[in-house]
Each structure stands twice: as C-alpha cells, then as structure tokens.
N, C-alpha and C positions, 0 to 999 in steps of 0.2 A: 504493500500500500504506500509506504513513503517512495517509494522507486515513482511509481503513478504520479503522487501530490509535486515530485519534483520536478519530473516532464511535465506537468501541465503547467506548472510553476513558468516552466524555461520557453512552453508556447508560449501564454500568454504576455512574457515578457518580450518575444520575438516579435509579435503581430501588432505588437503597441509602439515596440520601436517603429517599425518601418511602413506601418498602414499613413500615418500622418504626413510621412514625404511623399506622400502619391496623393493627396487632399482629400486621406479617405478621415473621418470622422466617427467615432466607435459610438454605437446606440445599445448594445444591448452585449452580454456576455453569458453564458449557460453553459458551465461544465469545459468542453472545450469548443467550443460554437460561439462564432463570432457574428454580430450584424454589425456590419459598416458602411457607410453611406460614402459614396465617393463622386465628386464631383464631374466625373465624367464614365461610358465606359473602358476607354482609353487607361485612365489613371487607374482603375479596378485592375486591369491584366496587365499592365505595369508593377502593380504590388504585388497579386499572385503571382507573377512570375518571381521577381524577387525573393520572394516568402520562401516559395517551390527551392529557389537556388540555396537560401541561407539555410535549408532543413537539411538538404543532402550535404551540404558541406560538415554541416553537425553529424548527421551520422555517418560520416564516413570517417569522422575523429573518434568515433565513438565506439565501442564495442560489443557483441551482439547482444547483451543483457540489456 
C-alpha cells in the first residue's frame, strides 16, 4: 500500500508540474484521475505528450517493482 500512496504521490506531483505550461488548468482530482481544462486542443496533446514522455523516462530509471 505505501508502494501505491507513493506513485500516486509522484503522479500527481508530475501532472501538476507540467499541465500548467500547456494553459491546462486543474478542476477536479479522484484517486488518480485528473480533469483539466486546457485552453486549446493543441495545448491538451502538447501536455499529454509531455506527460507520456516524462513517465517512460521515470520508468525506465526505475525498476520493475
């Protein structure tokens, strides 16, 4: 269970960094479910792709536990 509370910990500290350089705007949070409002759909797959890049790079520093 702490293994869990940490990764969601280290999501939700990834998606709060880098959603707001894209003009995305956080509305709502649940577990690990984000709603964000983002200024354009352009700026939206700008930050998911981002996101997408900063996760693999974490797990590939990271080991399979």
């Amino acid at each position: 269970m702490l293994l869990q509370s940490k990764m969601l910990t280290e999501h939700r500290e990834l998606l709060r960094s880098i959603c707001p350089g894209h003009a995305g705007r956080e509305l709502d949070a649940v577990g690990d479910g984000f709603l964000v409002e983002f200024a354009s759909g352009g700026c939206a797959t700008r930050c998911v792709v981002e996101i997408q890049h900063e996760l693999a790079k974490r797990n590939a520093a990271t080991g399979p536990d």
